[in-house]
Backbone bond lengths (Angstrom), bond angles and torsions (degrees), N, CA, C in turn:
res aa  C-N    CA-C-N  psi(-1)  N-CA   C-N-CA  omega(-1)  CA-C   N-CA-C  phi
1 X - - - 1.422 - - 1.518 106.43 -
2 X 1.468 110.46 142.46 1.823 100.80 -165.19 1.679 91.51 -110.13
3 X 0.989 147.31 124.16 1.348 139.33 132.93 1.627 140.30 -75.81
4 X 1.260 109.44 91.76 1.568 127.28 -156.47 1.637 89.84 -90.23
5 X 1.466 106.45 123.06 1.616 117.68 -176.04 1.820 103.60 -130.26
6 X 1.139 125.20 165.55 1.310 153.41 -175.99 1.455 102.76 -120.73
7 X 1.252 151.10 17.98 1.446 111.06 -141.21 1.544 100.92 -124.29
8 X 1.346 126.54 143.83 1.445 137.60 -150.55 1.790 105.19 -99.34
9 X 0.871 139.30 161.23 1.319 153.21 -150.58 1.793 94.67 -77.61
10 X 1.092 109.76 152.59 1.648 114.60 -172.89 1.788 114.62 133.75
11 X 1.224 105.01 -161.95 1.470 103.31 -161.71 1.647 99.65 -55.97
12 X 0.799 112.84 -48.43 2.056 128.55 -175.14 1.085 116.87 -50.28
13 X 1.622 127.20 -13.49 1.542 120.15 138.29 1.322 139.51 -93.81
14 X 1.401 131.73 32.17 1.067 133.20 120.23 1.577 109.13 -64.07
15 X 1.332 146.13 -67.12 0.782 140.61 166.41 1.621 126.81 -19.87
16 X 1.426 103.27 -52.97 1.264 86.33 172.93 1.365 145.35 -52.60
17 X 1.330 114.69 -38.37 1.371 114.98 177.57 1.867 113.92 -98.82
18 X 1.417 106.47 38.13 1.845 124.83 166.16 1.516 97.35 -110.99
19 X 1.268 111.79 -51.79 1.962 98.06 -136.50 1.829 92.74 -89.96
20 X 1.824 121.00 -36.80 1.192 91.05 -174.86 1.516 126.95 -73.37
21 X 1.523 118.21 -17.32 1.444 123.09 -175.49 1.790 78.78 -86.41
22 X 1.156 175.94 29.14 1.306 135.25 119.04 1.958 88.34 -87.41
23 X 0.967 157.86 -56.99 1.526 137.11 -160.86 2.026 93.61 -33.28
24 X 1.247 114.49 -60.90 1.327 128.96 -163.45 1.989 102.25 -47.36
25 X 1.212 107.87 -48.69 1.602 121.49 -167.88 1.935 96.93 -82.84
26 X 1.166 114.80 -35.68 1.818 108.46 177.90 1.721 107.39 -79.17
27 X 1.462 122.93 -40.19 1.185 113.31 171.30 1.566 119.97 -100.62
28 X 1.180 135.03 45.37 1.681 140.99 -167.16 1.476 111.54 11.81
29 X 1.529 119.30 34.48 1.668 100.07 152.82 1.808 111.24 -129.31
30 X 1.344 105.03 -174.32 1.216 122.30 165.05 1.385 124.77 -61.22
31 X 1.439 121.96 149.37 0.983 125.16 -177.16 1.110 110.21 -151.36
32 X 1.322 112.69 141.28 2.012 120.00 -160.19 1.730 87.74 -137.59
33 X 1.604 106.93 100.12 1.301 125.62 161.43 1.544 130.28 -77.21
34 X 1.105 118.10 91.30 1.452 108.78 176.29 1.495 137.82 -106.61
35 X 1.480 124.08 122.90 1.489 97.57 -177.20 1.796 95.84 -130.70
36 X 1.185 103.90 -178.29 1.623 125.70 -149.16 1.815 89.27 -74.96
37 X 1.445 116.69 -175.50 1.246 131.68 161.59 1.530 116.87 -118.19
38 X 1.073 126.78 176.16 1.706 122.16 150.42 1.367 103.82 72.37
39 X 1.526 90.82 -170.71 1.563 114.12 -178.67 1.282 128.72 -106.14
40 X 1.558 142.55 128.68 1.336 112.70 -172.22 1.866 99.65 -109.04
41 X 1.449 104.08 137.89 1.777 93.32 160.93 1.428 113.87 -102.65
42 X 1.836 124.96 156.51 1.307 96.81 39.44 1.900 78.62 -108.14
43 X 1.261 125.33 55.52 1.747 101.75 -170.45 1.814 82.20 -104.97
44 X 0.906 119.57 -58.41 1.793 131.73 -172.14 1.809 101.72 58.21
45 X 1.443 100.94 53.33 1.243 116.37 161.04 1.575 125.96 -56.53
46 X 1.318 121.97 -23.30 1.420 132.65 168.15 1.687 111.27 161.34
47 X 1.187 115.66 -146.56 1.565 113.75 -178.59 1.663 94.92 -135.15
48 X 1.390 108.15 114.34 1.537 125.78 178.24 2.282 93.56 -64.97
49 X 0.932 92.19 150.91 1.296 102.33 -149.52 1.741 107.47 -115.03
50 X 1.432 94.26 2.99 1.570 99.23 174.37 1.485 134.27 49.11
51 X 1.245 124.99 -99.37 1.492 114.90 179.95 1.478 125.39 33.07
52 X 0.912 128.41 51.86 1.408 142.80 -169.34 1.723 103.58 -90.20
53 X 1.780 112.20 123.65 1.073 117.25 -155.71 1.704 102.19 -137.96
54 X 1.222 104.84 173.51 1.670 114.87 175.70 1.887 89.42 -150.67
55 X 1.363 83.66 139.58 1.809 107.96 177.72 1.558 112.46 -144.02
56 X 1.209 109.96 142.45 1.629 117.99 177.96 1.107 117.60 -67.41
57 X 1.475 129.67 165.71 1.285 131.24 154.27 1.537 128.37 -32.97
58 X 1.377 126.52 -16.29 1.283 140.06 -173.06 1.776 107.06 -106.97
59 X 1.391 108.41 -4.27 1.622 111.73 -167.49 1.254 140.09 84.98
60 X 1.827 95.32 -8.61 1.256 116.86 -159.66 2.249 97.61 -74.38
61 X 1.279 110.65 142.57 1.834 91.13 -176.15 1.609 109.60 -111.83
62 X 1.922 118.32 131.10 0.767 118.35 -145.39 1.540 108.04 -108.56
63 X 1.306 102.82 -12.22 1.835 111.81 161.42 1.425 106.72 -171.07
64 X 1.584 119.09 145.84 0.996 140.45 -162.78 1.478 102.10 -137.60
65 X 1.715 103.80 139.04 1.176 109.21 166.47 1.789 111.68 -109.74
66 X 1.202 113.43 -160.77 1.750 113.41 -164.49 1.418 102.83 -109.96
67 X 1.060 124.18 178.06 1.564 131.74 -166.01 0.871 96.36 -101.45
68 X 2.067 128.59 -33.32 1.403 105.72 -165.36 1.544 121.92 -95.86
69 X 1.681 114.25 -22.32 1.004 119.75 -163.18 1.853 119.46 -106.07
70 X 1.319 109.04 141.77 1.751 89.17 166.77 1.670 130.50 -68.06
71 X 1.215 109.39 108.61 1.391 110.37 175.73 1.915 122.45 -121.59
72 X 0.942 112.18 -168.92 1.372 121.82 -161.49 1.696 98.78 -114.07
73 X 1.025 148.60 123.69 1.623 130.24 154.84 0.907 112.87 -87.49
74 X 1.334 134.73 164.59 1.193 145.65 163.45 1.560 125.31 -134.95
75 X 1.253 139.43 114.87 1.277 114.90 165.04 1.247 101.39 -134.79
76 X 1.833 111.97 168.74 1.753 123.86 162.12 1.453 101.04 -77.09
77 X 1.420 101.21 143.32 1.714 116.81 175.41 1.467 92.80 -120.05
78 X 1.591 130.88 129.87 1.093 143.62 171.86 1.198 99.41 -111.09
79 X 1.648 119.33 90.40 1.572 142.23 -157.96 1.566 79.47 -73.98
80 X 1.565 138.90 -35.88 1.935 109.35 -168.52 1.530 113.84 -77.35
81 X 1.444 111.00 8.88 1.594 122.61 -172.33 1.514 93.57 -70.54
82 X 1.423 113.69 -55.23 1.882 129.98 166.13 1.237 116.24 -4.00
83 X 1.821 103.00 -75.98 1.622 117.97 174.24 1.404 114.93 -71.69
84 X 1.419 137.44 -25.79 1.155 134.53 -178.26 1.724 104.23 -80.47
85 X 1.099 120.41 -20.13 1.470 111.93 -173.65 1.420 108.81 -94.44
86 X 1.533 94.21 -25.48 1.857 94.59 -173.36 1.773 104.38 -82.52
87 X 1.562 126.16 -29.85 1.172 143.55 167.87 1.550 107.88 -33.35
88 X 1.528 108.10 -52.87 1.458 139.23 -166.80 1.314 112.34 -72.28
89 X 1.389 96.96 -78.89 1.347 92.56 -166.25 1.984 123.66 -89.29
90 X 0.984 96.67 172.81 1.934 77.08 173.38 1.308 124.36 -109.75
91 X 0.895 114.28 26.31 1.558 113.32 168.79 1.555 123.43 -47.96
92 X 1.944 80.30 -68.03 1.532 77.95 170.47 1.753 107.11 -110.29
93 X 1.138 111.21 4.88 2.148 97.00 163.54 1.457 107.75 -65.62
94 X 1.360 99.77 -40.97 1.817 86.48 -165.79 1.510 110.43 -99.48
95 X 1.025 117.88 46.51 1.529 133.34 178.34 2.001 99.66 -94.26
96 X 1.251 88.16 153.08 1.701 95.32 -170.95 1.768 102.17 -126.02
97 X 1.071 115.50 59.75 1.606 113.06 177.94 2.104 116.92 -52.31
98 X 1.021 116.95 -5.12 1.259 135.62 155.62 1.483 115.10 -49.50
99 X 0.967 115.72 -49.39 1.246 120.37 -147.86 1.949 87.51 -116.21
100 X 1.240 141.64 26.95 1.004 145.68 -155.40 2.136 100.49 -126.09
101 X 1.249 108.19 -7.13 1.141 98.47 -154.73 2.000 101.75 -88.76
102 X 0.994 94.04 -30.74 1.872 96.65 168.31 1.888 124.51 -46.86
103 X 1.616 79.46 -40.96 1.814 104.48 -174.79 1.237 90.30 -77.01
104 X 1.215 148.17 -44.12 1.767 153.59 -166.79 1.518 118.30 -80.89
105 X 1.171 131.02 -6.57 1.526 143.91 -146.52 1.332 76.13 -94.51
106 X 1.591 109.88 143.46 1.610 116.14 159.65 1.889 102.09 -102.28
């Protein structure tokens, strides 16, 4: 799952590097976080703070780029890590999507 962000320096980076490695560990996949660098004019709302990352199904993070510079990430995704983590753990094994359809009704 890719999460492509904008977001400028302030309370929301601490955040950043908590909530997407647990999204990744509650639903058993990968997740490739990215946000911008620099400054944009003419708004100069702050300096987007970059750090743009990829983490496994377990949360664990498997390459990171820097806050200040534009770069490229790259990592290997070993897509059978998916079924072995969801096999494992219960987040999502012991999930009951059955019982989901009341909460789902528009």
């Amino acid at each position: 799952m890719f999460n492509p962000s904008a977001t400028v320096a302030g309370l929301s980076q601490y955040l950043w590097k908590l909530e997407q490695p647990a999204h990744a560990v509650a639903n058993g996949y990968y997740v490739g976080a990215i946000n911008r660098v620099g400054t944009e004019a003419p708004w100069n709302i702050g300096k987007f703070y970059g750090h743009s990352y990829f983490v496994d199904p377990r949360g664990k993070f498997l390459a990171e780029a820097s806050e200040d510079n534009d770069e490229l990430v790259v990592a290997d995704l070993d897509l059978s890590v998916i079924d072995e983590v969801r096999q494992v753990w219960q987040f999502y094994r012991d999930r009951r999507p059955e019982t989901y359809g009341d909460l789902t009704k528009l």
